[in-house]
VEXDREN-2710 file (C-alpha; in Angstrom, 1 decimal):
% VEXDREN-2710
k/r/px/py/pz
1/UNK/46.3/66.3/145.8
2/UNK/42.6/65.8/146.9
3/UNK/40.4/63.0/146.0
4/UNK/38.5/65.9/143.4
5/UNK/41.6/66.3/141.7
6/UNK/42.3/63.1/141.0
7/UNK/38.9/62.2/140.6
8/UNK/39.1/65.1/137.8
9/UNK/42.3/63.7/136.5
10/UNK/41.4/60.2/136.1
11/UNK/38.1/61.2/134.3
12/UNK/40.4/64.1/131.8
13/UNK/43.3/60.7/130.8
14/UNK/40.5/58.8/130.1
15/UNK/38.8/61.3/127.8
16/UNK/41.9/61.5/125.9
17/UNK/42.3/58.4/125.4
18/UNK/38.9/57.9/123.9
19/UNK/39.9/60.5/121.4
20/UNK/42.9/58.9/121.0
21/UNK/41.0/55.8/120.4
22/UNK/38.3/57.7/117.8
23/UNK/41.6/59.4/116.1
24/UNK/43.3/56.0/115.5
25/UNK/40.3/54.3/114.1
26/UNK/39.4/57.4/111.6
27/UNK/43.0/57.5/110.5
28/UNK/42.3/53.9/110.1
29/UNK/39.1/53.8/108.4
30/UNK/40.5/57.2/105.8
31/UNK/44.0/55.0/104.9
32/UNK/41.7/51.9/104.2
33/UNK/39.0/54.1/101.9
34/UNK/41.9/55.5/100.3
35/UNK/43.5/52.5/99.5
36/UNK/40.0/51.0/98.4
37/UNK/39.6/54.1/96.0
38/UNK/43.4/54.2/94.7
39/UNK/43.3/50.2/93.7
40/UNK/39.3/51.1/92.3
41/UNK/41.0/53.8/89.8
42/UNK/43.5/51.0/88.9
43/UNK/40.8/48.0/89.0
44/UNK/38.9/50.3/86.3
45/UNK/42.1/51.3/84.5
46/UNK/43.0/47.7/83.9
47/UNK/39.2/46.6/83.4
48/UNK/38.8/49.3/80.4
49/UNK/42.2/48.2/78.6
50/UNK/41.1/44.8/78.6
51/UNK/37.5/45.0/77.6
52/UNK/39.0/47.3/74.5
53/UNK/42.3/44.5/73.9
54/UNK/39.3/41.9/74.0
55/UNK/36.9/44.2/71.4
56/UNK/39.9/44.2/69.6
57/UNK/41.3/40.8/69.0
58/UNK/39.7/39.7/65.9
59/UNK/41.6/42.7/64.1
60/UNK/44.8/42.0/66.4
61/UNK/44.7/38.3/65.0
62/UNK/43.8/38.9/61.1
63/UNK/46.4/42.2/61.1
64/UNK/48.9/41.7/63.5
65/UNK/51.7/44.2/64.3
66/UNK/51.3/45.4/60.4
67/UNK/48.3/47.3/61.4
68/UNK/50.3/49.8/62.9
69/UNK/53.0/50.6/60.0
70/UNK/50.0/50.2/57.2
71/UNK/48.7/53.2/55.2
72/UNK/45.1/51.8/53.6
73/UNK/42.1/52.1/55.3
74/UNK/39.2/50.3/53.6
75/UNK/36.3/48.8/55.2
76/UNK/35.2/48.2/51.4
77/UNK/38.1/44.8/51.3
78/UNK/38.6/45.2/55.2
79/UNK/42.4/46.5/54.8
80/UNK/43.2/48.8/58.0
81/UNK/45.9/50.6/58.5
82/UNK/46.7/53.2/60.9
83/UNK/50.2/54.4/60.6
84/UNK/48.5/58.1/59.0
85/UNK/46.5/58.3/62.0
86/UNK/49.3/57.6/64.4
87/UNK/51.1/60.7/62.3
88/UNK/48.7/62.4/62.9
89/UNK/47.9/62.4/66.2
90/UNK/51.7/62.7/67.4
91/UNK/52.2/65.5/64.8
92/UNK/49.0/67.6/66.1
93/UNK/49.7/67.2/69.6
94/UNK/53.4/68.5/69.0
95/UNK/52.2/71.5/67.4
96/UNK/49.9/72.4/70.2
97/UNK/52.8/71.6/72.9
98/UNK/55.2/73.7/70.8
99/UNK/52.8/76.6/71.2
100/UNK/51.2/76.1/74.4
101/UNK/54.6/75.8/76.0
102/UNK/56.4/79.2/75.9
103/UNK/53.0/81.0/76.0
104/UNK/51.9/78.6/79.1
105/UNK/55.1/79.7/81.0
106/UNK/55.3/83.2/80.0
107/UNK/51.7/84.1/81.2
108/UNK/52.5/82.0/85.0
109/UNK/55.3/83.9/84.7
110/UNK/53.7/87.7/84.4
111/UNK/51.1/86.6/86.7
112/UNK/53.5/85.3/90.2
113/UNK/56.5/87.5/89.0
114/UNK/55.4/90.8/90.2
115/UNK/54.9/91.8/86.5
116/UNK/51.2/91.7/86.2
117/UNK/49.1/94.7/88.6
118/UNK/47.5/92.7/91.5
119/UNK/44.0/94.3/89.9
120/UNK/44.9/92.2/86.6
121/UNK/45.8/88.8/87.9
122/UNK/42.6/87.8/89.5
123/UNK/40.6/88.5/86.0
124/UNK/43.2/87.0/83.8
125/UNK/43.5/83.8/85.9
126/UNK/39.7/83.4/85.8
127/UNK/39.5/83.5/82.8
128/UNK/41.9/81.1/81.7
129/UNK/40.3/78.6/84.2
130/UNK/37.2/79.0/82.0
131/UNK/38.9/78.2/78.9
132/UNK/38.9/74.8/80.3
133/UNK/35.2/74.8/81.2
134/UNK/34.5/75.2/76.9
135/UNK/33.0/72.5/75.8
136/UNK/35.9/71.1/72.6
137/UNK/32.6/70.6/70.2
138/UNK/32.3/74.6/70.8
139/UNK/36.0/75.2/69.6
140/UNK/35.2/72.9/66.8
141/UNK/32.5/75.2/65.8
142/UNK/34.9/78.5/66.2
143/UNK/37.8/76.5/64.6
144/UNK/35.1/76.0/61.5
145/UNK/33.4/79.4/61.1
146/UNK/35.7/81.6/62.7
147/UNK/39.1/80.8/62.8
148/UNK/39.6/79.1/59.2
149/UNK/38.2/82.3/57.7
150/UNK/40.5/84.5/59.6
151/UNK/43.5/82.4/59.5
152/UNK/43.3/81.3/55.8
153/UNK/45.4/84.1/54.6
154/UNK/48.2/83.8/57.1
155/UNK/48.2/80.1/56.1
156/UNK/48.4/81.0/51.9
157/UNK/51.0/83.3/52.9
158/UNK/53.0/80.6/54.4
159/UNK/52.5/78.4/51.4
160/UNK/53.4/80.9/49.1
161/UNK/56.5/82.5/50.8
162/UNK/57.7/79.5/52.9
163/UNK/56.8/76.6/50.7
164/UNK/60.2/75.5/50.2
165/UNK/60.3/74.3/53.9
166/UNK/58.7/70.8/53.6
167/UNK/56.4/71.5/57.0
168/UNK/54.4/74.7/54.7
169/UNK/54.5/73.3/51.5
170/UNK/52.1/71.0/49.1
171/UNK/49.1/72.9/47.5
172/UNK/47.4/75.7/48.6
173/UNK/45.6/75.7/51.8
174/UNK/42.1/75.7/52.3
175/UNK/41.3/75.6/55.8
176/UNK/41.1/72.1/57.6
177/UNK/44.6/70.6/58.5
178/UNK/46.9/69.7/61.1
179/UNK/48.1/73.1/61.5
180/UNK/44.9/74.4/62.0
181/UNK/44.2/71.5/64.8
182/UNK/47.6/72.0/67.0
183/UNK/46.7/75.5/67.2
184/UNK/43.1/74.9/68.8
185/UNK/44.8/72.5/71.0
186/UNK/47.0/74.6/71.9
187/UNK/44.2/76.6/73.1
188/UNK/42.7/73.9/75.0
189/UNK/46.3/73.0/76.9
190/UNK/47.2/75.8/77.5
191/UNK/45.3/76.5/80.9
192/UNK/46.5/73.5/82.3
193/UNK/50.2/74.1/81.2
194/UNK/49.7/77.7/83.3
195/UNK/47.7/76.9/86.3
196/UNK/49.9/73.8/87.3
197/UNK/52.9/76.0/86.6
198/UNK/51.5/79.4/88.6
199/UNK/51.5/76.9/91.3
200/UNK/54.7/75.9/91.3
201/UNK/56.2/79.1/91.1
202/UNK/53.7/80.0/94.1
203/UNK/55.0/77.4/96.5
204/UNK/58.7/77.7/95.7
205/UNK/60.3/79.7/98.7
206/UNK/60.0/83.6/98.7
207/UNK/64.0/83.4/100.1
208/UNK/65.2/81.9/96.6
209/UNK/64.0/84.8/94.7
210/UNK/65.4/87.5/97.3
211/UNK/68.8/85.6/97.7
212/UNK/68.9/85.6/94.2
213/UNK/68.3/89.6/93.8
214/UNK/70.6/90.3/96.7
215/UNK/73.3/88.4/95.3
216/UNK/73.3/90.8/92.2
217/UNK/71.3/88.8/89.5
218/UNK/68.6/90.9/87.9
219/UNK/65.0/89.8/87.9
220/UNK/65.2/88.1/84.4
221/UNK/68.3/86.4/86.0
222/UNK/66.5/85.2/88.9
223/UNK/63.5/83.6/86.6
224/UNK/65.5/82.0/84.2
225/UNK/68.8/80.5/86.4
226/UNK/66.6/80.3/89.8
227/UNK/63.1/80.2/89.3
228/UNK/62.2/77.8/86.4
229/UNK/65.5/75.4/87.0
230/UNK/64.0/74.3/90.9
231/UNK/60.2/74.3/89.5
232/UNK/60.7/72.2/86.3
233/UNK/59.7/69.3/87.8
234/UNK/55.8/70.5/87.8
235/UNK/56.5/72.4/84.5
236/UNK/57.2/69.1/82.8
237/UNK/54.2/67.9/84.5
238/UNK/52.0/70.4/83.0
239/UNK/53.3/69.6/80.1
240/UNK/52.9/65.6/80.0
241/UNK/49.3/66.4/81.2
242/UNK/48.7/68.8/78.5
243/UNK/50.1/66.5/75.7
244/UNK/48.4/63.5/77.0
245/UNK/45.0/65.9/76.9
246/UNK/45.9/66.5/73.4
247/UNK/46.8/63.4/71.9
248/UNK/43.0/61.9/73.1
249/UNK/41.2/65.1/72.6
250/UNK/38.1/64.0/69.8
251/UNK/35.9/66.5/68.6
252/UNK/38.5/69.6/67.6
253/UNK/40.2/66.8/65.0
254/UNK/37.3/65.3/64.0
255/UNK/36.0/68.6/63.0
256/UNK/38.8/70.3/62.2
257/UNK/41.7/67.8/60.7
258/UNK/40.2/67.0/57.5
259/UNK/40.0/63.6/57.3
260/UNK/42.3/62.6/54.8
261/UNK/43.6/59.1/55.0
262/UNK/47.3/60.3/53.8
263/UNK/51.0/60.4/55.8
264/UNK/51.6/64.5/54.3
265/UNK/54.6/66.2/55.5
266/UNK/52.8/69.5/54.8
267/UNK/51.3/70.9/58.0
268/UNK/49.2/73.0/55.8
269/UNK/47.2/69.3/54.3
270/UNK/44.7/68.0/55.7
271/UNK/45.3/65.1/57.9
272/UNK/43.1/62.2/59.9
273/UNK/44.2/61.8/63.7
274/UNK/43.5/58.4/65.8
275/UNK/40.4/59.7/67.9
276/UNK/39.0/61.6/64.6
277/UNK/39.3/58.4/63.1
278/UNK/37.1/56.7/65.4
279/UNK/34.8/59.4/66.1
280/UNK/33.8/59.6/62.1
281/UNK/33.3/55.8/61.3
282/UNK/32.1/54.0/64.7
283/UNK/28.7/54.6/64.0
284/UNK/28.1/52.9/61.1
285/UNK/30.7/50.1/60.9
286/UNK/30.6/46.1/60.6
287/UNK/32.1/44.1/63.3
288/UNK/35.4/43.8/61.2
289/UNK/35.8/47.3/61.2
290/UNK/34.7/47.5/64.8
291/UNK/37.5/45.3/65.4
292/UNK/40.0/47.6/63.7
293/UNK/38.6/50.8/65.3
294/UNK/39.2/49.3/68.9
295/UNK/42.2/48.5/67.7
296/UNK/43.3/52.0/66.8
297/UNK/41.8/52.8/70.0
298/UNK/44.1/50.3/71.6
299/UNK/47.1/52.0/69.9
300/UNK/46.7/55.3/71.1
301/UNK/45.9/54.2/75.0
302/UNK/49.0/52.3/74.8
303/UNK/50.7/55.9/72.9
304/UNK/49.6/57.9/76.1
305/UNK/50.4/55.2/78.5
306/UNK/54.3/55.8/76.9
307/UNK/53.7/59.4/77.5
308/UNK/53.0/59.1/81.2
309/UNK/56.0/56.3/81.7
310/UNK/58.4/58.8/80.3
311/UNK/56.9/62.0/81.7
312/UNK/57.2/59.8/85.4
313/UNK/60.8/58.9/84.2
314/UNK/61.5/62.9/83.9
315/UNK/59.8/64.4/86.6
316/UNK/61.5/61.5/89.1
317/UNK/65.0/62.5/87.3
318/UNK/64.4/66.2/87.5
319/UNK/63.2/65.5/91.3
320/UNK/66.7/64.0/92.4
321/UNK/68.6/66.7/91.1
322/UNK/67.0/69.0/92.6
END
């Protein structure tokens, strides 16, 4: 080997080892700005749920754990009470989940499954991503002056023919109630409950589907015992993140729920809801009531911070088995 060749040598090992160098301290510097942001997202996390605790501790002192199982709501003699808002938040949020569900699964389905024309999918998954994009005090107003007037009927004719099934009875409907509210947030969850599980269904491998076909199993076969059994861990996760999307969502209930301070088994009566509660009455309330509204507030963080716990708890389960 000449002198130029080494000479050429020497100068190439020492250029990769700069970028070595560079590589290590930019892998470096990302896994430290990471880190900084994750424990941020936590530092803020844990900074809001104590700034709201600490809003709410003269109502946490003078009511104690009977705030949550009380029924009276009266800033008049400061009685609070939010076990009818705690009803009906979970009860709204289980409606929309009920109905966003199937649907959610059955249009990922039609649109990775090969039963949707190729000119079809790209329209139809546009425009459920822009279902997200509406603004929830615009499906307020539709829920209002659409929807109630189309839906009223169906609603009576529940009352009327299915009223001996305690969920449709009580008096006749007249438009605001929790039925009305699970079905708008149903709209609003499901987009998330398909995109999340269209993805899943895109990234599981092309060879389970085949093996399945060549095996014998029909195409229904395939989705139902091949398909959705290895992807339910991101369908449940759809699912937790459209539930946890529904129980904080503010303006549809606030609008739509009624605002009736009442625990009604009917889903045809009005209701109240945890964030319509605080959305109505935080403008013009007294510290005392303050206090109690955080409180609620309070109550329903520590509701969705369940939801997450358990939906972690599933997924992880689900994950293992798989």
């Amino acid at each position: 080997m000449t002198l130029a060749e080494q000479s050429t040598g020497y100068q190439r090992s020492q250029g990769l080892e700069k970028r070595n160098s560079t590589a290590r301290v930019l892998d470096v510097g990302f896994w430290g700005l990471t880190l900084l942001l994750a424990i941020g997202a936590g530092a803020v996390l844990i900074w809001v749920i104590l700034q709201t605790a600490d809003s709410a501790m003269p109502a946490i002192r003078a009511f104690g754990p009977g705030f949550i199982f009380g029924t009276t709501w009266n800033p008049v003699t400061n009685v609070y009470g939010v076990l009818p808002q705690i009803y009906g938040t979970l009860i709204t949020s289980f409606i929309a989940v009920a109905l966003a569900v199937p649907l959610g699964i059955g249009v990922a389905i039609f649109l990775t499954e090969g039963f949707a024309p190729k000119w079809v999918t790209t329209p139809i998954a546009f425009a459920i991503e822009l279902i997200v994009a509406i603004p929830s005090v615009v499906l307020g107003i539709w829920g209002i002056f659409v929807l109630i007037p189309a839906i009223r009927p169906f609603f009576r004719f529940l009352n009327a023919n299915f009223g001996w099934i305690p969920i449709f009875g009580g008096g006749t409907p007249r438009g605001n109630n929790l039925l009305l509210v699970g079905l708008v947030l149903a709209i609003m969850i499901v987009p998330v409950i398909i995109s999340i599980t269209r993805s899943t269904f895109e990234v599981l491998p092309r060879d389970m589907r085949t093996g399945s076909l060549a095996l014998g199993a029909t195409r229904w076969e395939t989705i139902l015992r091949v398909l959705i059994p290895a992807g339910l861990s991101g369908i449940i996760s759809s699912v937790m993140l459209g539930l946890g999307r529904a129980l904080g969502e503010t303006m549809v209930s606030a609008m739509l729920v009624g605002n009736a301070n009442r625990i009604d088994i009917s889903w045809l009566q009005p209701g109240t809801t945890i964030t319509a509660l605080i959305a109505s009455q935080f403008g013009e309330a007294g510290r005392t009531q303050v206090a109690a509204l955080m409180y609620a507030g309070l109550v329903l963080m520590i509701l969705s911070l369940v939801v997450n716990i358990l939906a972690e708890v599933v997924i992880r389960r689900f994950q293992n088995v798989e």
